[in-house]
C-alpha positions as CSV (number, residue, x, y, z in Angstrom):
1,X,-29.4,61.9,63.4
2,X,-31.9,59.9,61.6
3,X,-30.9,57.7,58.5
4,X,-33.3,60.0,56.3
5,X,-32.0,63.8,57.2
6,X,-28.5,62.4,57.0
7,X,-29.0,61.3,53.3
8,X,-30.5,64.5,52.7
9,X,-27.3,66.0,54.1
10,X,-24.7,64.2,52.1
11,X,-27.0,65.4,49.1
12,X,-26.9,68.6,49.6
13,X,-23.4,69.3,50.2
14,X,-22.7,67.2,46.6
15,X,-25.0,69.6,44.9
16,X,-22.9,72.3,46.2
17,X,-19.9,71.2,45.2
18,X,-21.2,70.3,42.0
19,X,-22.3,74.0,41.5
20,X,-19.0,74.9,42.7
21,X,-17.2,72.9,40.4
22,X,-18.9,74.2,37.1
23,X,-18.3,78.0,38.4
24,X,-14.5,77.0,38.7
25,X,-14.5,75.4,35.1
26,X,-16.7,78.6,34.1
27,X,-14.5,80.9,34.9
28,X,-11.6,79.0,33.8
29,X,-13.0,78.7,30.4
30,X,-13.4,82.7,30.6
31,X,-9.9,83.2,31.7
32,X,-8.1,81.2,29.4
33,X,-7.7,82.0,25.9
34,X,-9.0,80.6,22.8
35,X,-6.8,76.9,21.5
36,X,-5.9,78.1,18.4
37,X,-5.9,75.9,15.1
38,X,-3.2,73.1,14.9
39,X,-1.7,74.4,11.7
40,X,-1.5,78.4,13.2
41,X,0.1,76.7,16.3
42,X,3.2,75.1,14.1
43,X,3.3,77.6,11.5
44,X,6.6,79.8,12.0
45,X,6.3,83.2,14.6
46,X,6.1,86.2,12.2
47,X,8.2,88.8,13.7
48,X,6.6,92.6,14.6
49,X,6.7,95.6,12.5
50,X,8.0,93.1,9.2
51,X,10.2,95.1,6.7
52,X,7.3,95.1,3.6
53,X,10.4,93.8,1.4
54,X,10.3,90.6,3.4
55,X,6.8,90.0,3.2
56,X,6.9,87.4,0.3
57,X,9.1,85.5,1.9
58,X,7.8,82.3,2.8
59,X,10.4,79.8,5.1
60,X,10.6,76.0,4.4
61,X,12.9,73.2,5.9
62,X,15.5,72.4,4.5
63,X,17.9,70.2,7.2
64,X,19.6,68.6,8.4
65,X,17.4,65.5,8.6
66,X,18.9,61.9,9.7
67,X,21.5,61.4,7.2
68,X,22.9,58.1,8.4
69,X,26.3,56.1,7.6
70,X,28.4,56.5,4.2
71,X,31.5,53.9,3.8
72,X,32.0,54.6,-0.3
73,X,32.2,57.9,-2.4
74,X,33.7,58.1,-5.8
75,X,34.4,61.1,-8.2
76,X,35.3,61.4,-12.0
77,X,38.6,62.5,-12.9
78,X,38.7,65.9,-14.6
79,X,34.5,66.4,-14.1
80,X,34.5,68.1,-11.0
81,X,30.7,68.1,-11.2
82,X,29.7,64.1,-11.0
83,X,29.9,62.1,-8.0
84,X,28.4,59.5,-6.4
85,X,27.4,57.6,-3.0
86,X,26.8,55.1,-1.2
87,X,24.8,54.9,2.2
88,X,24.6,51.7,4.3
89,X,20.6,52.4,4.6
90,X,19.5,54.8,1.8
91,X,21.5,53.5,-1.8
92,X,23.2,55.1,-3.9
93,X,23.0,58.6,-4.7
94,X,24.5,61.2,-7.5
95,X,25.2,65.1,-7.9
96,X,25.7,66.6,-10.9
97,X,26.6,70.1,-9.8
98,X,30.1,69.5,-7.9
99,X,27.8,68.2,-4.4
100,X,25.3,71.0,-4.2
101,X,22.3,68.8,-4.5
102,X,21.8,65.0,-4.9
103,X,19.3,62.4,-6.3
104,X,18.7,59.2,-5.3
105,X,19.1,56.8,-8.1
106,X,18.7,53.1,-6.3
107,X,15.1,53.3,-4.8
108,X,14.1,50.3,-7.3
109,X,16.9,47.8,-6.5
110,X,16.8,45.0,-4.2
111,X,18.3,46.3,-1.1
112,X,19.8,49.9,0.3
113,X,22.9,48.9,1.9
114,X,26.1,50.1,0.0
115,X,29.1,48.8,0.9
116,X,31.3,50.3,-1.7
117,X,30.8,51.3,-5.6
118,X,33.2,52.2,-8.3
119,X,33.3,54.5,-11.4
120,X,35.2,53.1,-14.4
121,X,37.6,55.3,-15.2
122,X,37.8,54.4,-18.8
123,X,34.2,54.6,-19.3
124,X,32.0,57.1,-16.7
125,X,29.1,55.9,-17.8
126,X,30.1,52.6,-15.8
127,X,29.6,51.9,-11.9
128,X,29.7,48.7,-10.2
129,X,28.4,48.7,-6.7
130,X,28.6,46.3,-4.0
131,X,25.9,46.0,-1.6
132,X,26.3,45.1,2.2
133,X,28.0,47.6,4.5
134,X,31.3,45.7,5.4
135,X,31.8,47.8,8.7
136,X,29.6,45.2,10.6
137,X,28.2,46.9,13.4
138,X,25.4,44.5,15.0
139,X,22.4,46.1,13.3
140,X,23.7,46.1,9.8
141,X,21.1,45.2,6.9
142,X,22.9,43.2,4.0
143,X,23.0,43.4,0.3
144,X,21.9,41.1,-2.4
145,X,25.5,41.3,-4.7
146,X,27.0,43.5,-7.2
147,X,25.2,46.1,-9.6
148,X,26.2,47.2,-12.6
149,X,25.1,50.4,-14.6
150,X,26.1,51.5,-18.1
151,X,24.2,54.9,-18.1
152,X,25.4,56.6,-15.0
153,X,22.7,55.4,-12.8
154,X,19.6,55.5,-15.0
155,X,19.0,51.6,-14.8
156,X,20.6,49.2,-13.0
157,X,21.3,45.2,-13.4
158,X,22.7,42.7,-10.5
159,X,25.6,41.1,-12.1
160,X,25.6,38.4,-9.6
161,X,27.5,37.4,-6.1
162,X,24.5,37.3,-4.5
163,X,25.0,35.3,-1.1
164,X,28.2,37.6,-0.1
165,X,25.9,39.8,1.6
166,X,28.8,42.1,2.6
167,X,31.1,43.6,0.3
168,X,34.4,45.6,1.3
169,X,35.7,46.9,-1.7
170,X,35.0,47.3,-5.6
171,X,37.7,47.8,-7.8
172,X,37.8,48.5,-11.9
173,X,40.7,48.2,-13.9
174,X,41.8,51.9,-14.9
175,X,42.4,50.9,-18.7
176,X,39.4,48.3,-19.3
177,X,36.1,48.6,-17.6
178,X,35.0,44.9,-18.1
179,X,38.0,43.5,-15.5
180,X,36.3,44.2,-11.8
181,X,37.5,43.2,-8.3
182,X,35.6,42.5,-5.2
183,X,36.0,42.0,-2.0
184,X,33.1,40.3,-0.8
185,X,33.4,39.7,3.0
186,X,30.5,37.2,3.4
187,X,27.9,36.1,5.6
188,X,28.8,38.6,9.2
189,X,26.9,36.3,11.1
190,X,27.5,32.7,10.1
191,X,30.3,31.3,7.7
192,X,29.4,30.7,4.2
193,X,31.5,30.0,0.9
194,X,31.0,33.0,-0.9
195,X,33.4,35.0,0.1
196,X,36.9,36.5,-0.7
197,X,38.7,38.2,-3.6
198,X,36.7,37.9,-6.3
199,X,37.4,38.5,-10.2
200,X,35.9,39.3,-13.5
201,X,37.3,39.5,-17.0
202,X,33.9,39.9,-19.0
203,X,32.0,43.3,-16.8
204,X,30.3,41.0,-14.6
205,X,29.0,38.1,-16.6
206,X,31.0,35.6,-14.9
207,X,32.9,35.4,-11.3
208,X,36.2,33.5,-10.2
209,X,36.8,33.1,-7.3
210,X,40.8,34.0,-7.2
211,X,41.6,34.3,-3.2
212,X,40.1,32.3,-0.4
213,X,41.4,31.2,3.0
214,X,38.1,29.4,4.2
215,X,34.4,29.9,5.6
216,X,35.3,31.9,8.3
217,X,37.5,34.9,6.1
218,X,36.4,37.1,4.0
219,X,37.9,39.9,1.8
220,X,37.6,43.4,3.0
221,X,40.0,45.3,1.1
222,X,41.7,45.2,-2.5
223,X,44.6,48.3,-4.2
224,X,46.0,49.0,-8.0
225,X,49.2,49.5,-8.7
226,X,48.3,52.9,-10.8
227,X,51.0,52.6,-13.1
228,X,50.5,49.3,-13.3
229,X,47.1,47.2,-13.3
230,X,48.3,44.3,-13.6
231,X,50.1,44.4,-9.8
232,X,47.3,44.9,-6.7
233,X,47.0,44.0,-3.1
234,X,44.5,42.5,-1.1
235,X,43.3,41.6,2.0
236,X,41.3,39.0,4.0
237,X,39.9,39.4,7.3
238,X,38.5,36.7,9.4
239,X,35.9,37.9,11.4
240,X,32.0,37.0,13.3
241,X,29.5,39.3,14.7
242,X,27.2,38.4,17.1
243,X,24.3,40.5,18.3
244,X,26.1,40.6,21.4
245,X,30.0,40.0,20.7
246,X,32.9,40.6,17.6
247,X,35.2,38.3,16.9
248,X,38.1,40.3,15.2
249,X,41.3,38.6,13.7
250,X,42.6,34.9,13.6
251,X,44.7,33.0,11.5
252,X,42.6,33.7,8.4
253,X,43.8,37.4,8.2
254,X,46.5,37.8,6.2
255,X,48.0,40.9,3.2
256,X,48.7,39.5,0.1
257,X,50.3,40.8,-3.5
258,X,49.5,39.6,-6.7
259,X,51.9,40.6,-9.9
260,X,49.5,38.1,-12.2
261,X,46.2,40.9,-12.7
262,X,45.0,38.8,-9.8
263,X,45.7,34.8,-11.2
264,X,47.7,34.4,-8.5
265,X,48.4,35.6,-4.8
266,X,51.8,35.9,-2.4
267,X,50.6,36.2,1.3
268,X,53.4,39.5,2.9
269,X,54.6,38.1,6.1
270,X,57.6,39.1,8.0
271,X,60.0,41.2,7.2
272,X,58.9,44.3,9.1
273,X,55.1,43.4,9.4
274,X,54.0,42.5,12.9
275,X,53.5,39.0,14.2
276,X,50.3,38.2,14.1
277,X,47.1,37.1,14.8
278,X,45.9,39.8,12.4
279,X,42.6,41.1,12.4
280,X,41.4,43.8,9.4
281,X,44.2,45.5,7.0
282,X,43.4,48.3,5.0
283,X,45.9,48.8,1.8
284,X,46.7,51.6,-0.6
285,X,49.3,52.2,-3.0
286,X,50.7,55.6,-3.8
287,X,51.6,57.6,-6.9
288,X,55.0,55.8,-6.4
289,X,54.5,52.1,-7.2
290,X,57.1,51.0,-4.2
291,X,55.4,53.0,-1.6
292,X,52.9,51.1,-0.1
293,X,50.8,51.8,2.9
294,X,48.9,49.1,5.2
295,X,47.0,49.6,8.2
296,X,46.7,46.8,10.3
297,X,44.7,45.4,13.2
298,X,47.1,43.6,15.7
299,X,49.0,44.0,19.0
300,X,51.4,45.6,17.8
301,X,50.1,47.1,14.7
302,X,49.2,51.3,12.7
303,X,50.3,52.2,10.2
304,X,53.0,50.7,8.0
305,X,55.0,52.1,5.1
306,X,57.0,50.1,2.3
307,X,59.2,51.3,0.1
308,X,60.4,48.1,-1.9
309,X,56.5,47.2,-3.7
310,X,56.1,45.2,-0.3
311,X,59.1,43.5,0.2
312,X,59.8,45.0,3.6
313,X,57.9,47.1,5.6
314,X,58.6,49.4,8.5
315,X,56.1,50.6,11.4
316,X,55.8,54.4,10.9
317,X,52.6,55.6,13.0
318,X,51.8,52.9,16.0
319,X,49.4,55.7,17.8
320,X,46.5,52.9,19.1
321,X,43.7,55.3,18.5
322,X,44.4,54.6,14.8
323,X,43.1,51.2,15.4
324,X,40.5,51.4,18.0
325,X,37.4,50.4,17.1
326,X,39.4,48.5,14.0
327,X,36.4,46.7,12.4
328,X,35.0,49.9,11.4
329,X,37.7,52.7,11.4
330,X,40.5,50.6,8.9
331,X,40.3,52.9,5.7
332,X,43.6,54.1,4.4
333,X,44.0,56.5,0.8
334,X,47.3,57.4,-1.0
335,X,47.3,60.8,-2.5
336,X,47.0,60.2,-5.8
337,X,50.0,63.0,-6.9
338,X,52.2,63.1,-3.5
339,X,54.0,59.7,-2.2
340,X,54.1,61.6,0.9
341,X,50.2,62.0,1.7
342,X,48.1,59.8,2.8
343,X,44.7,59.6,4.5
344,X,43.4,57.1,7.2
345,X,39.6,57.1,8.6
């Protein structure tokens, strides 16, 4: 076959295929229906034969979207309408109608990670909140201090504490709103000096610094005496996070009792507590002032009871699953009326 007629072959079967191809897409365009518009395509299916009572009815979303962590809540006793909290990524938040809806009233602050917050309960108008998520999982964001409000969240003013980054725990004296406690963990990643039991006499104006082991420990949890302000309990909790590693417990751990209004501290050793190294306590005091609760991080550690204001103690729950993952799952709550209750998460 000659160079010329087999070019002229090779031409003609591509024109037929061609033509074949466009009768295929043709009749493809003919069989298949019409795209419809992007917004009839998402809007919701309307159901056959509609009742003509429903016909007004027009379907929005409402939930649940990604909601996050929480670590702090607080309440106002005998207004079973206010509350407020704190998320590790999205502020702080408050209901006024007993939880059925909530506003966000911490967009305009300096960070969004809560780490605890506290209502004054001689004043409601008053929260303090701590900012830096003290759970430290490895992609925690951290805070910028301690905020203060005096008109239930309307404005807000840092108060100071700024390089603690992570704060356990914010406690306010029951009978005078100016005398507030932190916990302020510290730097999760790197030591720093910042960090400890923290105390102020004048609503956050000035700090002391009343507790501190070293660089490496923080504070991570503090407890009233209810009848009592002037008696609390704290804890320190040495601990490092790494992107790929924690580092939970050492020597720097330790419970401690202060019967001073904080001035000074007894470290609770012995005497039914377990040997250590410790790693993160949690501490609550109960409607009775001698009943005292502690979970503790350690080999042989749960939950402890005493019944002597922390003279002795006694192991009364050592189920492990109480402590697993202890750096995040260390919370324990009295029952504010009944000794006998008590909540751990």
């Amino acid at each position: 076959m000659s160079q010329s007629k087999l070019i002229s072959n090779l031409a003609l079967v591509a024109a037929l295929s061609f033509s074949c191809s466009l009768s295929a897409q043709k009749s493809e365009r003919e069989r298949k229906p019409p795209e419809k518009p992007a917004a009839e395509e998402n809007a919701a299916p309307t159901p056959k034969n509609e009742d003509p009572l429903f016909k007004g009815m027009k379907y929005r979303v409402i939930g649940p979207f990604r909601g996050g962590r929480s670590l702090t809540a607080a309440g106002i006793p005998g207004d079973p309408n206010t509350y407020y909290f704190g998320a590790t990524g999205g502020g702080v938040w408050k209901s006024t109608d007993g939880a059925l809806t909530w506003t966000s009233v911490f967009d305009k602050e300096g960070t969004s990670s809560i780490g605890s917050l506290a209502v004054a309960p001689s004043d409601p108008n008053i929260v303090y909140v701590g900012t830096g998520e003290a759970c430290i999982r490895g992609n925690i964001s951290h805070g910028d201090g301690v905020y203060k409000t005096l008109d239930g969240g309307k404005t807000w003013k840092n108060i100071g504490l700024r390089d603690s980054r992570a704060i356990g725990k914010v406690m306010v004296n029951p009978n005078n709103a100016d005398i507030v406690f932190v916990a302020a963990l510290g730097h999760p990643f790197g030591p720093n000096t910042e960090r400890g039991i923290f105390r102020s006499m004048d609503g956050g104006k000035n700090w002391e610094k009343v507790l501190y082991k070293d660089e490496n420990t923080g504070g991570i949890d503090i407890a009233f005496d209810p009848h009592n302000a002037n008696i609390l309990f704290a804890s320190l909790w040495q601990v490092r996070r790494s992107s790929w590693n924690l580092s939970s417990g050492g020597p720097g751990s330790g419970l401690y009792r202060s019967n001073d209004a904080g001035a000074t501290w007894k470290r609770l050793e012995e005497h039914g507590l377990p040997k250590g190294p410790y790693g993160r306590f949690g501490v609550a005091v109960s409607a009775n002032s001698d009943r005292i609760y502690a979970l503790i991080e350690a080999h042989e550690g749960g939950l402890y009871r005493s019944d002597d204001a922390g003279e002795t103690w006694e192991l009364v729950n050592g189920n492990r699953s109480y402590q697993q993952r202890a750096w995040y799952y260390m919370h324990v709550i009295a029952d504010p009326q009944d000794p006998d209750t008590v909540y751990i998460a």
